[in-house]
N, C-alpha and C positions, 0 to 999 in steps of 0.2 A: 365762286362767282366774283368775289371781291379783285381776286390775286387777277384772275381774266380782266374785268374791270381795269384793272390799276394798271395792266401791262398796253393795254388800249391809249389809254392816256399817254402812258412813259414812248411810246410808238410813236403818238402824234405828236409827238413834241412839246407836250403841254407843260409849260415852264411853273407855273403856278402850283400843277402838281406833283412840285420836285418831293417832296419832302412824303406824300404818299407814294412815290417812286420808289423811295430807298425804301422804303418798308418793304415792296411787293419783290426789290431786287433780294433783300437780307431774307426774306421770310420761304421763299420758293424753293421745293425740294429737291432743286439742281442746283444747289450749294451758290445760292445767291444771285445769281443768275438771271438776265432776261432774255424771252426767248431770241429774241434778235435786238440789236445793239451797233450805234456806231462809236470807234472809242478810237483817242488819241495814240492809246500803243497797249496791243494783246500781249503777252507773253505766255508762250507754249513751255510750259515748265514749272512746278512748283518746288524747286528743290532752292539748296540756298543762294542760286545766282538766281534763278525766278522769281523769289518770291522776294527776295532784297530790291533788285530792280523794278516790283510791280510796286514797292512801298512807297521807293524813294520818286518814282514816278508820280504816284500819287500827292506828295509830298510838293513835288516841285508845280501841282494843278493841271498836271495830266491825266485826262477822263483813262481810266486805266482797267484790262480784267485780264485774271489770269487761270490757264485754263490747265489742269492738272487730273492725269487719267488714274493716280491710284487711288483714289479717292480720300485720303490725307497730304498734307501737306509738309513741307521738309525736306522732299526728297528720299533719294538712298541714305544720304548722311544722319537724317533725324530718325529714317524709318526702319533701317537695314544695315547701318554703317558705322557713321564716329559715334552715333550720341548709346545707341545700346550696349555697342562694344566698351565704351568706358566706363556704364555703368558697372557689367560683369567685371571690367580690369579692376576699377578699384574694389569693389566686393571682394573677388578671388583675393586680392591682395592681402584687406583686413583679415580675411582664413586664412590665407598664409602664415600671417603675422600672428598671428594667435596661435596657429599649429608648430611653428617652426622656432619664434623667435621672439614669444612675449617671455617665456621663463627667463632667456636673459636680461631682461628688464625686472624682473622682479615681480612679474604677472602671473599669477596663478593660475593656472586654467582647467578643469575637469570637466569631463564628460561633453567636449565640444563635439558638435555632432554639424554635417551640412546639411541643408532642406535647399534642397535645389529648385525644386517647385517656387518656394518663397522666396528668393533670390531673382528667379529670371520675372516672378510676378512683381517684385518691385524693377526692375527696367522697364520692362511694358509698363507700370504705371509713368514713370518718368517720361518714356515717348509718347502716351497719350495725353499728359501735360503739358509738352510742347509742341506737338503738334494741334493744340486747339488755342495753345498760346498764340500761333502766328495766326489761326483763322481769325481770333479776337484784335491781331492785330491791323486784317483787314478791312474788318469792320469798322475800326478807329481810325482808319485812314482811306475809308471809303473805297477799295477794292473791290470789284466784280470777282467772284469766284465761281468759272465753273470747273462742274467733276464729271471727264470724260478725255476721250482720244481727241486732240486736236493736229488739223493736219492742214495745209497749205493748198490754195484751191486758185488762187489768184494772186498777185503782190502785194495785194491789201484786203486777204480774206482767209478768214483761218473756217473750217469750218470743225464743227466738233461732234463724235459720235459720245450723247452723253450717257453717263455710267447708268443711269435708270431708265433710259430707251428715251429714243427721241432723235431729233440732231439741230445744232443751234447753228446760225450761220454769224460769225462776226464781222463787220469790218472795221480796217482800223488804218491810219493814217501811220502809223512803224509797226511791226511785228520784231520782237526779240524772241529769239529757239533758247532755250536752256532746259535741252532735256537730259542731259545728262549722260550717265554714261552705266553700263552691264556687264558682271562678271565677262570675262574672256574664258570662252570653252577649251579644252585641254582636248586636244584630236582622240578619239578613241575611247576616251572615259566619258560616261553616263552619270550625269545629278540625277539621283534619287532624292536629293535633301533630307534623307533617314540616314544612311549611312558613307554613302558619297556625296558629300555636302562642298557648296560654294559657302563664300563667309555667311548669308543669309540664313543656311541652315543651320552653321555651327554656332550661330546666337540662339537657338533652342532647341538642344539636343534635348532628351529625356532624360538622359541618367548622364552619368561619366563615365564615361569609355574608357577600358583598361587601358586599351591602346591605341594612340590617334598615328596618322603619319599623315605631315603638313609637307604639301606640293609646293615648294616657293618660302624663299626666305625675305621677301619683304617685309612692307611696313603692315598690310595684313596678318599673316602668316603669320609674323611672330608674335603680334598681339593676342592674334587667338590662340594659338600655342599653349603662350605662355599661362592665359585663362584657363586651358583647359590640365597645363599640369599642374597650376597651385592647388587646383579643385583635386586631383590623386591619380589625373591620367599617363601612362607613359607616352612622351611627346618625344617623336623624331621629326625633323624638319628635313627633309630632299631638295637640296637647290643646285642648278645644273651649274652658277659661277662659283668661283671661289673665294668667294666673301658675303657676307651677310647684309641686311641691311638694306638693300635693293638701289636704285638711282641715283646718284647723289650725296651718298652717306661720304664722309671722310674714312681713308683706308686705317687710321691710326684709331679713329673712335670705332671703325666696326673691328678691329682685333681683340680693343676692351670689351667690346660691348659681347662679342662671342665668349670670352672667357667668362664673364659674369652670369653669363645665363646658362653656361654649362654647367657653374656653381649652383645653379638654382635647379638644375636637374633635365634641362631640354638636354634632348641630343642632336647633333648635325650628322647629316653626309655631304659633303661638297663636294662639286665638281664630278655631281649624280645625276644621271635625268631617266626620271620615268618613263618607261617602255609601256606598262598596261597597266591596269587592276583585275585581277580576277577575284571574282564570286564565290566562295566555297559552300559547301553544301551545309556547313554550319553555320551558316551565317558572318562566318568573320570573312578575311580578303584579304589578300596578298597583292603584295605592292612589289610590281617585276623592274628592276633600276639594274641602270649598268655604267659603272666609272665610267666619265671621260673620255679619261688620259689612259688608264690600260684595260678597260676593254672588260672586264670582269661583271659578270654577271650576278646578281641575287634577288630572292624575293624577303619580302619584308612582311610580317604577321601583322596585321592590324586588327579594328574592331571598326572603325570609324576613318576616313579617309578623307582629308579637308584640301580640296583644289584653291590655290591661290597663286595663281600666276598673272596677275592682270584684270585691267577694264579695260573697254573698249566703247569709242562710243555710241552712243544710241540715237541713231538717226531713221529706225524703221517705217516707215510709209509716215512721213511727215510730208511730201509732197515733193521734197527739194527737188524732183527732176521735173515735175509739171511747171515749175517758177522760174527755171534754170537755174538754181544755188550752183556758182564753180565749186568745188571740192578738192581739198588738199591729199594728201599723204594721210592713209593709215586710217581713212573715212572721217576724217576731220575738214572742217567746215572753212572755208577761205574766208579773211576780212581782212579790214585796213585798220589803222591804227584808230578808228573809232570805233571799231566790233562790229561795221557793216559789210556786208555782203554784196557781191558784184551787181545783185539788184538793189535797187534803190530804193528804201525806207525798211530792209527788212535785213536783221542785225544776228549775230549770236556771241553767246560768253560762255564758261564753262569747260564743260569736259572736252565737250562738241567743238573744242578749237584748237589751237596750241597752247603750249603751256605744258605745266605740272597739272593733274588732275588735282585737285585739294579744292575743299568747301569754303575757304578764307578767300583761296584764289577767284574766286567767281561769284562769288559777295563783291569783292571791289571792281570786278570787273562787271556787275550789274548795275552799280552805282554810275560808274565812267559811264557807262552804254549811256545810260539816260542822260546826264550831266552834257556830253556829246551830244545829243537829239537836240538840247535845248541849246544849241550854240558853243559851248563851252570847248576850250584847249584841253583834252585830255590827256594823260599818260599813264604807265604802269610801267614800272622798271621791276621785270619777272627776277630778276637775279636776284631780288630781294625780297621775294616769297619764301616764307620758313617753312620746315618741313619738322616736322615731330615723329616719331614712335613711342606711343603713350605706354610703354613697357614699364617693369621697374627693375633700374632706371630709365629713362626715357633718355631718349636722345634726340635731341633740335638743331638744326641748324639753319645758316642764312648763309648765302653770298659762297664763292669760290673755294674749292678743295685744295691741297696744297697740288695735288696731279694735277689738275684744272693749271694751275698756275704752273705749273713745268713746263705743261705739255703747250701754254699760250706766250712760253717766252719771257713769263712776268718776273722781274726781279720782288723778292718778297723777304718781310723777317716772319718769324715766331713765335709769340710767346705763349707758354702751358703752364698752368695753375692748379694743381690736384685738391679736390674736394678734402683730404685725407689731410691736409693743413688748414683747413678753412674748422673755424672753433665750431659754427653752428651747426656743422655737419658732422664733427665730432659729440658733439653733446646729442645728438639727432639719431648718433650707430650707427650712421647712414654715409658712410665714407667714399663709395664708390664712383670710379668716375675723375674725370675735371674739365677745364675750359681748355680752348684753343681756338687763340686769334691771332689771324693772318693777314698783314700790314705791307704794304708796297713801301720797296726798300730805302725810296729816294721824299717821299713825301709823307709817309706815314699812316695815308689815308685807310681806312679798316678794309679789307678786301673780302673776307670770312670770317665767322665766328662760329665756331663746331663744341656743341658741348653733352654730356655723359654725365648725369644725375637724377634722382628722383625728383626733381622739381624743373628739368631742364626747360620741359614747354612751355613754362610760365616766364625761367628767364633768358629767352630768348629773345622776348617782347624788345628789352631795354640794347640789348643788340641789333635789332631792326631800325628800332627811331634810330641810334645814333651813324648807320651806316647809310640810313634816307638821308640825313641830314649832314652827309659827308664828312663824319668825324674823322678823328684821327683817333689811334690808339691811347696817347699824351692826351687828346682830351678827356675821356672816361677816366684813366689814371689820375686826373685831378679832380673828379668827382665828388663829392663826399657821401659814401657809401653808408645805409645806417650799419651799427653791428649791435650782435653776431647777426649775420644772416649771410644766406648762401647765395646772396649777390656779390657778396664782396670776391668770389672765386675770381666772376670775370672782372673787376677792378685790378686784383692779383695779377692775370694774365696779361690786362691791358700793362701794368706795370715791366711786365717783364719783358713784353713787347718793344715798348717806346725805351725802354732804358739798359735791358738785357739785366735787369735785377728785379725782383719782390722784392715785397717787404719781410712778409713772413710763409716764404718759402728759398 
């Protein structure tokens, strides 16, 4: 009777009972929610461009609620994606290291056994601490959350089928879409998620699978891969191009980067594309592929069969044709350099647009969206979106390929700095890998920086600022870098760059 009560008031606009308001909005078991509501900007999405854009909203004193159907927050990337996936990489990783390579360190090791159960239960604990992280962060910044289908009803009305029955109608003076984006189906093969799994399944398989075969040598694929052969599974990877790596990757760091994971035991076939899966009557399945370039036929034994050819995005009965949303290419979402859409007040970021699909990429471009709303000159210069494979080594990069630069006409220099002279990667055993930065030939200004280490994603960071900020190669080079540390690689690189000499290489 209270919550009925208090929502009576919050309806009639009663200003006095603000503060009884927020109680009946945080306390209600549709995840904060009132039954109807008018709000300066909804957001259909909880993932990391949603729920960033619903903050920063709030932040900047826009009445704000955001409405999210899997009833957690995060998204694919916190729920199904980056944040489990790394918990497993770096776990498999420490079993690695201890199975393979603590004896050379002088590490004793007996009787190491895996508990996999207790491994994938500490991830799910990590996702359920971040996912209640950001609801907490709602509440600190005063967020409407509700948990259900929201879908487009009008230009300024979302209305929502909510997750415990009911339906809530909102309206709202902007609407922002960030719904993200869903595996891409493989023609003819069947998700089981037991044994034909997209990446959502192979974050919790039951046991380790003798034999896995990984559809797709992306930035997926070889993560999970790699997960699953540190753990004891034999991993082949099927990719129909002929390089690894997927979109983007430099051709010189995916040559390195394929030798080194051969070293670690994955196998490849390139310039293979899957024909079908069949079922055997034992439970295992065979994986029917056929070269290319001549034409040769095989099937492959597996136990476990991991599809990883893409996302695509998720625009499913959101409304856009009852609102008229125009629509791009490839079911991506059309907007102008403010993230709005051909109708007026209602916006989208994320997957659901161009771009790189990445969760960093649509964080800032939820930020813009709003910053935009409120008046503000935005921009985002995409070419300066990094891109990681959180393998080990990992490999990151920003900015232009040296083929990018061929193929655009670009006069370029470049310089390479192998990890294998840098002291703290020696002292580390961790030698694999280097930098490479690519400098326009007349001004010097940094064009790309492509790098191959265990620590790449992290420093990449210092690559990004300094190519937003239009450095030149000569300025990093006179940096001062701390030592030892495995920044100093790309200092090295920038050196060799700007002057055609290292120091110590």
């Amino acid at each position: 009777m209270l919550q009925h009560r208090l929502s009576q008031l919050a309806v009639g606009g009663t200003r006095r009972a603000s503060s009884l308001q927020n109680f009946a909005l945080w306390s209600t078991s549709r995840g904060f929610s009132a039954a109807a509501d008018e709000y300066d900007l909804a957001v259909i999405g909880g993932g990391p461009g949603g729920y960033v854009g619903a903050i920063k909203a709030a932040q900047m004193g826009m009445k704000t609620i955001c409405v999210e159907k899997r009833g957690t927050l995060g998204g694919t990337c916190l729920n199904v994606g980056c944040i489990p996936s790394k918990a497993l990489l770096n776990n498999s990783h420490l079993y690695h290291m201890a199975k393979k390579d603590f004896e050379s360190r002088g590490i004793m090791v007996e009787g190491l056994k895996l508990d996999l159960d207790k491994m994938m239960a500490q991830k799910s604990n990590n996702v359920s601490a971040l996912t209640q992280g950001i609801e907490g962060l709602f509440k600190k910044n005063k967020v409407d959350y509700a948990k259900g289908y929201g879908k487009l009803t009008a230009p300024n009305t979302v209305e929502v089928d909510l997750s415990d029955g009911g339906k809530q109608t909102i309206t709202a003076k902007n609407i922002m879409l960030a719904t993200g984006s869903e595996v891409m189906p493989f023609p003819g093969i069947d998700l089981d998620e037991k044994t034909i799994v997209s990446s959502t399944g192979a974050l919790s398989l039951e046991k380790v699978p003798e034999k896995m075969i990984v559809i797709g040598a992306g930035v997926i694929g070889l993560e999970l891969g790699s997960v699953w052969e540190r753990l004891g599974s034999q991993v082949t990877v099927v990719e129909f191009a002929g390089a690894i790596g997927g979109l983007g990757i430099d051709a010189e760091v995916s040559k390195t980067f394929e030798r080194t994971l051969k070293k670690q035991g994955l196998k490849f076939k390139l310039n293979t594309k899957v024909t079908g899966v069949d079922k055997k009557a034992d439970g295992t399945l065979g994986v029917n592929v056929e070269c290319v370039k001549k034409g040769k036929t095989s099937t492959l034994d597996a136990d476990v069969v991991l599809v990883c050819i893409g996302r695509r995005p998720f625009t499913d009965s959101l409304g856009l044709d009852t609102v008229g949303v125009e629509m791009g290419e490839k079911g991506k979402v059309k907007v102008d350099g403010k993230f709005q859409t051909n109708v007026p007040g209602i916006y989208a970021i994320g997957d659901i647009i161009d771009g790189p699909m990445l969760a960093h990429k649509a964080e800032d471009e939820g930020v813009l969206c709003v910053e935009g709303m409120n008046g503000a000159h935005v921009h985002m210069d995409y070419n300066l979106v990094p891109s990681v494979i959180y393998t080990h080594p990992e490999v990151a990069w920003v900015g232009k390929t040296e083929d990018q630069l061929k193929e655009e006409g670009v006069e370029y220099k470049k310089g390479n700095f192998p990890f294998m002279a840098n002291s703290r990667a020696k002292t580390n055993a961790d030698t694999d890998g280097f930098v490479k930065v690519l400098t326009d030939a007349k001004t010097d200004k940094m064009l790309g920086v492509h790098m191959i280490n265990s620590q790449a994603g992290e420093l990449i960071a210092e690559a990004c600022l300094a190519m937003e900020y239009g450095a030149s190669s000569e300025d990093v080079a006179r940096v001062c870098h701390a030592h030892p540390t495995l920044s100093e690689a790309f200092k090295g690189a920038c050196q060799q760059t700007s002057t055609g000499k290292s120091i110590n290489f």
